[in-house]
C-alpha positions as CSV (number, residue, x, y, z in Angstrom):
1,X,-11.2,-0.6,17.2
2,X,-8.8,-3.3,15.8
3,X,-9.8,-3.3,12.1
4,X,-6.5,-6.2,10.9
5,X,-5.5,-9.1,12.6
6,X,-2.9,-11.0,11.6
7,X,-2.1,-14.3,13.4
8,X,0.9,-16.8,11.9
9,X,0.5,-15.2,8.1
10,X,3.8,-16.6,6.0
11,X,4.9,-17.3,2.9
12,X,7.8,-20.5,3.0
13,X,10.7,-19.2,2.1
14,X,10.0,-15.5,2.0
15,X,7.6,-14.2,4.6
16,X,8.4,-15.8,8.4
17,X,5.3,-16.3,10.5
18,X,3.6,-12.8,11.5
19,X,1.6,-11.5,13.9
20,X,0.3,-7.7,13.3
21,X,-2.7,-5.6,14.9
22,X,-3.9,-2.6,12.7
23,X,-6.2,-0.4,14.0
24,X,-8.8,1.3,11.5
25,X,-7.9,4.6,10.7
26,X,-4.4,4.2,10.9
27,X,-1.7,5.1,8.3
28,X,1.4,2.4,8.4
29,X,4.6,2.7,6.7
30,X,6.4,-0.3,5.5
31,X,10.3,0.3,5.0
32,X,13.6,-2.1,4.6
33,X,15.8,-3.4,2.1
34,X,15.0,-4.7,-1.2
35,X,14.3,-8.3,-1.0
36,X,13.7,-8.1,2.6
37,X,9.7,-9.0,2.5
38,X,7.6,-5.7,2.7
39,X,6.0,-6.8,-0.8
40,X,5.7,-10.6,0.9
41,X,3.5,-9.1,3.8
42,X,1.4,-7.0,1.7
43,X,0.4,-9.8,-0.7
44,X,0.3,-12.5,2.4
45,X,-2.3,-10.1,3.5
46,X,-4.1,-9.7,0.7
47,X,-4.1,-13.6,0.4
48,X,-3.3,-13.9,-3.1
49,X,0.1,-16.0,-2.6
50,X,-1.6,-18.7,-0.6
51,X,-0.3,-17.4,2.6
52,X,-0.8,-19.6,5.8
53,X,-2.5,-18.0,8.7
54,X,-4.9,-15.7,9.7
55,X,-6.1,-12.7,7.9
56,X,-9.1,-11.1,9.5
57,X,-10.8,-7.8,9.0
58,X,-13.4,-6.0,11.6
59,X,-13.5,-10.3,12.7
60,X,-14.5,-11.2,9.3
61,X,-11.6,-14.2,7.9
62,X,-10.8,-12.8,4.7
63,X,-10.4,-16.8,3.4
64,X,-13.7,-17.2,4.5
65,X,-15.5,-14.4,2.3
66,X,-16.3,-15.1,-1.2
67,X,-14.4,-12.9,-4.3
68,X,-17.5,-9.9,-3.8
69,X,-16.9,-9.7,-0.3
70,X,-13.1,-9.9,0.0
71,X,-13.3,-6.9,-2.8
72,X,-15.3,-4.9,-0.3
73,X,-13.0,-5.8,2.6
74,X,-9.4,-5.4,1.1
75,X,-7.8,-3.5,-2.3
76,X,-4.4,-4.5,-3.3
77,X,-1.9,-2.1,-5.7
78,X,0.9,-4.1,-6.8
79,X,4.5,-2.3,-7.8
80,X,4.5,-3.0,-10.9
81,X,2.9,-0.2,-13.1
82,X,2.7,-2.4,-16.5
83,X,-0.4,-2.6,-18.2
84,X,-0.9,-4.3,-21.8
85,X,-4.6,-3.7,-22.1
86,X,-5.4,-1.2,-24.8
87,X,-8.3,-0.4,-22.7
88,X,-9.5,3.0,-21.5
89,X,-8.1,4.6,-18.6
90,X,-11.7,4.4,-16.8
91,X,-12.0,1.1,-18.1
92,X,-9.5,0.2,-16.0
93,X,-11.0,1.8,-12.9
94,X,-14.2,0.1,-13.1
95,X,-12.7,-3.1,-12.8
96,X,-12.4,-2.7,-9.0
97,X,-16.1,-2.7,-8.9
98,X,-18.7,-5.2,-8.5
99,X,-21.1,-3.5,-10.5
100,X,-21.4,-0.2,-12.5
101,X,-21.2,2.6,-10.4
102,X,-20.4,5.6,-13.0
103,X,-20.5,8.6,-10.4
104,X,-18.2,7.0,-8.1
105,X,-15.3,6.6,-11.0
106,X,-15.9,10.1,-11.9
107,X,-15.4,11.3,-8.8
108,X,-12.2,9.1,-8.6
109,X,-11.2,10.7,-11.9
110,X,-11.7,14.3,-10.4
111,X,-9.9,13.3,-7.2
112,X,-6.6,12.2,-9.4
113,X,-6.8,14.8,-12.2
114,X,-7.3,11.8,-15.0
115,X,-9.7,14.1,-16.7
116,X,-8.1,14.0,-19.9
117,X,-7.0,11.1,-19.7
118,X,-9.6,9.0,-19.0
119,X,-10.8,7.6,-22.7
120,X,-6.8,7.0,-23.5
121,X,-5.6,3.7,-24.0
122,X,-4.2,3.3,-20.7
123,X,-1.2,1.3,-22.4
124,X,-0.4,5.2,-23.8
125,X,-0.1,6.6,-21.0
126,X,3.1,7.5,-18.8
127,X,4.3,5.3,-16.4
128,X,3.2,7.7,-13.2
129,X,-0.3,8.5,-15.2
130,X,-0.7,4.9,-15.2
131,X,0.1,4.3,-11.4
132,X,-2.5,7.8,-10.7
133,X,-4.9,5.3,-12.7
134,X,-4.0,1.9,-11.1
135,X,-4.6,3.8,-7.9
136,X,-8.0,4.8,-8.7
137,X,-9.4,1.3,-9.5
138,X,-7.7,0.1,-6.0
139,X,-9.6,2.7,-4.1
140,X,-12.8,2.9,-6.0
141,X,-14.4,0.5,-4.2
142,X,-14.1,2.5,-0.5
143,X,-12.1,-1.0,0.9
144,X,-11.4,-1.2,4.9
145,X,-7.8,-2.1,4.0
146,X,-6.1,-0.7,1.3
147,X,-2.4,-2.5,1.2
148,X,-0.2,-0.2,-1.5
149,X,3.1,-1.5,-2.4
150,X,4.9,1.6,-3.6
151,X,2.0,3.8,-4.5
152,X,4.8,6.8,-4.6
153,X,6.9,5.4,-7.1
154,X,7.0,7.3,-10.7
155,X,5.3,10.2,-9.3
156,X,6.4,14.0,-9.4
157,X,7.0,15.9,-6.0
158,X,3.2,17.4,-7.0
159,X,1.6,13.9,-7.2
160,X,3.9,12.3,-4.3
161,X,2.1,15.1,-1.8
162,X,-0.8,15.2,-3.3
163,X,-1.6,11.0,-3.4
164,X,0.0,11.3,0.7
165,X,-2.6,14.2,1.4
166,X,-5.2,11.4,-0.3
167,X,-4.3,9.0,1.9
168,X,-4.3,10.6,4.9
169,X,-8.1,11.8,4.0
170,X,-9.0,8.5,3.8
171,X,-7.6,7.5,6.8
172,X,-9.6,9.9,9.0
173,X,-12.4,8.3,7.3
174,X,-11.9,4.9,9.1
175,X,-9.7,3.0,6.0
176,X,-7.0,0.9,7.1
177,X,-4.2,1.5,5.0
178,X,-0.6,-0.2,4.7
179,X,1.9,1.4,2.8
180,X,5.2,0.2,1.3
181,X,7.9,2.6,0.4
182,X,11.6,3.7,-0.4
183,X,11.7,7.1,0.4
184,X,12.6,7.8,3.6
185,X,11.5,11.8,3.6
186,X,8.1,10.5,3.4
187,X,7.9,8.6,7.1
188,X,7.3,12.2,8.4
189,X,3.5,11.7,7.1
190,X,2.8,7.7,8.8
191,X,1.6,7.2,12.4
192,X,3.6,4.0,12.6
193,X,5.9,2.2,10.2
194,X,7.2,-1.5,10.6
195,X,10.6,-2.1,9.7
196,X,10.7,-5.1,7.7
197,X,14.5,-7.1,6.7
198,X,14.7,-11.0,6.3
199,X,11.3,-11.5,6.3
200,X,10.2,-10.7,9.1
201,X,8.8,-7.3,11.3
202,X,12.2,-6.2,13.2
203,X,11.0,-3.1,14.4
204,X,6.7,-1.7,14.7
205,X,8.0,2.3,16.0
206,X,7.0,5.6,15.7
207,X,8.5,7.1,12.5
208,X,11.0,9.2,14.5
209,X,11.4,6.4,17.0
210,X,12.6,3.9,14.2
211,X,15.0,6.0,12.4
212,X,16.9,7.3,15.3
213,X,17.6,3.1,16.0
214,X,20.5,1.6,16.1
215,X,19.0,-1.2,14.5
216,X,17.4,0.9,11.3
217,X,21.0,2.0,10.4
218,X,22.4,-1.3,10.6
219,X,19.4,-3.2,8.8
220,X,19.6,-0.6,5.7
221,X,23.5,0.0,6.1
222,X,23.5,3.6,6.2
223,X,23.8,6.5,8.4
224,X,23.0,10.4,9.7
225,X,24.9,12.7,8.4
226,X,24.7,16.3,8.0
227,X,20.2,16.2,8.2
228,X,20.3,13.5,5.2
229,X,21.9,10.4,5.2
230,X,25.1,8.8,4.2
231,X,26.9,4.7,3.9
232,X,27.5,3.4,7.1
233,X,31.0,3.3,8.5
């Protein structure tokens, strides 16, 4: 079952029009240059850039739903890991609820390890126990699409498996998740990834299928060489 469909989504002068199928369950990569428009297609998606086009989820128009119901259908983690609030950590969490739901954040605290961490300020904390955090309060309210704009970042080998193995868990449960990243070791764990330079999708592949291209050496300038990779001739 197609859980996203996207039909004409831009952003003028940084997203080109885009049409995109995602079917629940599945695990999507986003990968190109800096600059080229990964973050532009999550946050066109998410409709919080006042993106033109279509945006619908299980046939529900995300502009349609009111703030409640959009939480419940998408969750959005932005790059940036800066947080000023001198708030507590599961504070912070609870503000991707609609209402209290105190069992459900502590199991999001178990599932991420933010035991003791959880009544810190969460402006004291380290920059990849922040994004651990900041992850929590995307997924605490079980979404259908969860659009993560590099989740990975910050993280320790540990927590970069660990969050994947997350992800992938909550994939078989029937999420819909959309994942921007850098580093290349990790396609090896997505289903699909979309290949995304000058704003626009150039390639929607298998993993394996993608980086064997031609055209994913020439978007990102670089090469194989020797099982890792080197600057293109």
């Amino acid at each position: 079952m197609t859980s996203l469909v996207a039909r004409g989504v831009a952003i003028a002068g940084r997203l080109q029009p885009t049409d995109l199928d995602v079917s629940a369950g599945e695990l999507v990569a986003l990968v190109g240059p800096n600059g080229g428009g990964k973050t532009s297609l999550l946050r066109a998606f998410a409709r919080i850039e006042g993106a033109s086009g279509l945006v619908a989820i299980n046939g529900e128009d995300v502009d349609l739903a009111p703030p409640a119901r959009r939480r419940q259908l998408l969750s959005f983690l932005p790059a940036s890991r800066d947080v000023t609030w001198p708030i507590a950590a599961r504070d912070v969490i609870a503000l991707g609820l609609d209402r209290p739901d105190e069992p459900r954040i502590a199991e999001l605290i178990a599932l991420l390890e933010l035991e003791n961490l959880a009544d810190r300020p969460v402006n004291r904390l380290s920059t990849g126990e922040r994004a651990r955090v900041l992850l929590a309060r995307a997924l605490v309210g079980n979404p259908k699409i969860l659009l993560l704009d590099e989740p990975l970042s910050n993280l320790d080998p540990y927590w970069v498996l660990r969050i994947i193995a997350i992800l992938e868990s909550i994939a078989r449960s029937g999420a819909t998740i959309m994942v921007a990243l850098h580093d290349l070791a990790q396609l090896g764990h997505f289903a699909r990834a979309l290949l995304i330079a000058g704003g626009q999708v150039q390639m929607d592949e298998a993993p394996a299928s993608l980086m064997a291209s031609e055209r994913f050496g020439e978007t990102f300038r670089i090469q194989a060489a020797n099982g890792d990779w080197a600057i293109r001739s």
